[in-house]
C-alpha positions as CSV (number, residue, x, y, z in Angstrom):
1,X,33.9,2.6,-42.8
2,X,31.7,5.6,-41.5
3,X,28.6,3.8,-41.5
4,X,30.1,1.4,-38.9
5,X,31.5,4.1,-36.7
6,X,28.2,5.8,-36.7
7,X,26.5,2.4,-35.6
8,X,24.5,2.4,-38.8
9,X,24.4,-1.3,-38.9
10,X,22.1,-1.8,-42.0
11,X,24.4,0.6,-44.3
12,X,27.4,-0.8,-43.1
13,X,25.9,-4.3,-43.7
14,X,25.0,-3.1,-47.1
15,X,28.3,-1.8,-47.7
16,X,30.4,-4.8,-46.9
17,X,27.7,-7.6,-48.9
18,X,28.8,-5.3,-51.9
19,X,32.4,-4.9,-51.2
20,X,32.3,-8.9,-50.6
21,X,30.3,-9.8,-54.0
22,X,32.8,-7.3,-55.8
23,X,36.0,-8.7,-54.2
24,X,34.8,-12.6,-54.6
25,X,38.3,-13.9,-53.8
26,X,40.7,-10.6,-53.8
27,X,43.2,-10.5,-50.9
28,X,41.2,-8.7,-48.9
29,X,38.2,-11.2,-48.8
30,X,39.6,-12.4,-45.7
31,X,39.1,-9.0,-43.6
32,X,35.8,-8.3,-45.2
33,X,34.2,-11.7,-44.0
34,X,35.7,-10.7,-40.4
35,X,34.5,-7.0,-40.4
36,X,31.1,-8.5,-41.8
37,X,30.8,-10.7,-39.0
38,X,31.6,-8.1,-36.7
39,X,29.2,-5.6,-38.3
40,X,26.3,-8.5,-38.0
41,X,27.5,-9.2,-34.0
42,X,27.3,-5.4,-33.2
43,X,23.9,-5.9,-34.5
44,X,23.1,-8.7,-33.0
45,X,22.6,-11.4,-35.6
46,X,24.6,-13.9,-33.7
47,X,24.7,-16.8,-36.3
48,X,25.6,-14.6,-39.4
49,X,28.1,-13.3,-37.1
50,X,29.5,-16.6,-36.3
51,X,29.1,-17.7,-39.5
52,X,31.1,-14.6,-41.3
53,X,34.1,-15.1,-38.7
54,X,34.3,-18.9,-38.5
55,X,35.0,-18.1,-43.1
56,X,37.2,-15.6,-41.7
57,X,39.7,-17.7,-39.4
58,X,39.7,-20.2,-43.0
59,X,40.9,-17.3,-45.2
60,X,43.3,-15.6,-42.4
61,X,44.7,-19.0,-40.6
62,X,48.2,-17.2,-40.1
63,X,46.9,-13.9,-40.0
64,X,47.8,-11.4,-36.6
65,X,44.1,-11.1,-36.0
66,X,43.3,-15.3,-36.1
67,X,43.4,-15.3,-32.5
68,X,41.1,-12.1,-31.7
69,X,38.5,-13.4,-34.4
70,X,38.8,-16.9,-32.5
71,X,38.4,-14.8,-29.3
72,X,35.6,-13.5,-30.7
73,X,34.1,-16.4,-32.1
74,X,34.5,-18.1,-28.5
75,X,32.7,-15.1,-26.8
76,X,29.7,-15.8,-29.3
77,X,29.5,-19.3,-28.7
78,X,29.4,-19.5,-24.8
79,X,26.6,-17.0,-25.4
80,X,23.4,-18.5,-23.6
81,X,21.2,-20.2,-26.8
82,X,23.9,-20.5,-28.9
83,X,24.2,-23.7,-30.9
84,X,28.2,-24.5,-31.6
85,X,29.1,-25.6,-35.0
Protein backbone atom coordinates (compact mmCIF):
# COMPACT_ATOMS: atom_id res chain seq x y z
CA UNK A 1 0.00 0.00 0.00
CA UNK A 2 1.76 3.28 -1.09
CA UNK A 3 0.20 5.37 1.32
CA UNK A 4 1.73 3.28 4.10
CA UNK A 5 5.17 3.28 2.63
CA UNK A 6 5.04 6.97 2.19
CA UNK A 7 4.03 7.27 6.08
CA UNK A 8 0.77 8.89 5.00
CA UNK A 9 -0.97 7.50 7.94
CA UNK A 10 -4.50 9.09 7.43
CA UNK A 11 -4.80 7.74 3.63
CA UNK A 12 -3.56 4.57 4.52
CA UNK A 13 -6.07 4.56 7.38
CA UNK A 14 -8.69 5.59 4.97
CA UNK A 15 -7.68 3.01 2.65
CA UNK A 16 -7.79 -0.05 4.88
CA UNK A 17 -11.51 1.12 6.88
CA UNK A 18 -12.72 0.78 3.11
CA UNK A 19 -10.97 -2.29 2.21
CA UNK A 20 -12.22 -3.73 5.72
CA UNK A 21 -16.06 -2.54 5.26
CA UNK A 22 -15.82 -3.99 1.63
CA UNK A 23 -14.23 -7.38 2.61
CA UNK A 24 -16.68 -7.83 5.87
CA UNK A 25 -15.64 -11.43 6.32
CA UNK A 26 -13.50 -12.33 2.96
CA UNK A 27 -10.33 -14.40 3.63
CA UNK A 28 -8.34 -11.68 3.83
CA UNK A 29 -10.13 -9.89 6.76
CA UNK A 30 -7.74 -11.36 8.94
CA UNK A 31 -4.50 -9.37 7.40
CA UNK A 32 -6.41 -6.23 7.01
CA UNK A 33 -7.35 -5.97 10.80
CA UNK A 34 -3.48 -6.66 11.39
CA UNK A 35 -2.09 -4.05 8.80
CA UNK A 36 -4.92 -1.70 10.31
CA UNK A 37 -3.60 -2.08 13.56
CA UNK A 38 -0.22 -1.58 12.39
CA UNK A 39 -1.12 1.52 10.29
CA UNK A 40 -2.98 2.97 13.66
CA UNK A 41 0.43 2.00 15.92
CA UNK A 42 2.78 3.79 13.30
CA UNK A 43 0.51 6.55 14.04
CA UNK A 44 0.37 6.32 17.37
CA UNK A 45 -3.24 5.50 18.28
CA UNK A 46 -2.13 2.87 20.67
CA UNK A 47 -5.61 1.38 21.68
CA UNK A 48 -7.05 1.19 18.08
CA UNK A 49 -3.82 -0.44 17.46
CA UNK A 50 -4.28 -2.95 20.14
CA UNK A 51 -7.58 -3.27 19.46
CA UNK A 52 -7.17 -4.08 15.48
CA UNK A 53 -4.43 -6.75 16.32
CA UNK A 54 -5.93 -8.37 19.41
CA UNK A 55 -9.23 -9.14 16.21
CA UNK A 56 -6.38 -10.02 14.23
CA UNK A 57 -4.65 -12.89 16.39
CA UNK A 58 -8.87 -14.20 16.57
CA UNK A 59 -9.05 -14.38 12.72
CA UNK A 60 -5.33 -15.67 12.14
CA UNK A 61 -4.85 -18.16 15.34
CA UNK A 62 -2.76 -20.62 13.16
CA UNK A 63 -1.53 -18.13 10.87
CA UNK A 64 2.71 -17.68 10.37
CA UNK A 65 2.43 -14.11 11.54
CA UNK A 66 0.25 -15.03 15.14
CA UNK A 67 3.32 -14.82 16.94
CA UNK A 68 4.74 -11.38 15.44
CA UNK A 69 1.23 -9.80 15.89
CA UNK A 70 1.32 -11.28 19.58
CA UNK A 71 4.84 -9.79 19.66
CA UNK A 72 3.49 -6.77 18.68
CA UNK A 73 0.59 -6.71 20.78
CA UNK A 74 3.05 -7.43 23.82
CA UNK A 75 5.37 -4.39 22.86
CA UNK A 76 2.14 -2.21 22.99
CA UNK A 77 1.01 -3.30 26.17
CA UNK A 78 4.16 -2.93 28.39
CA UNK A 79 4.04 0.59 26.85
CA UNK A 80 4.10 3.03 29.94
CA UNK A 81 -0.01 4.10 30.39
CA UNK A 82 -1.27 1.34 28.71
CA UNK A 83 -4.26 -0.38 30.18
CA UNK A 84 -4.13 -4.35 29.30
CA UNK A 85 -7.36 -5.91 28.14
Amino acid sequence: MRSADEKNWPQAEGQLQEAIALCRECAQIGTLRKNMGLIYAQAGDVEHAKEQLQLALKLLPTSAETAAIAQMLERLNSQPGSSRP
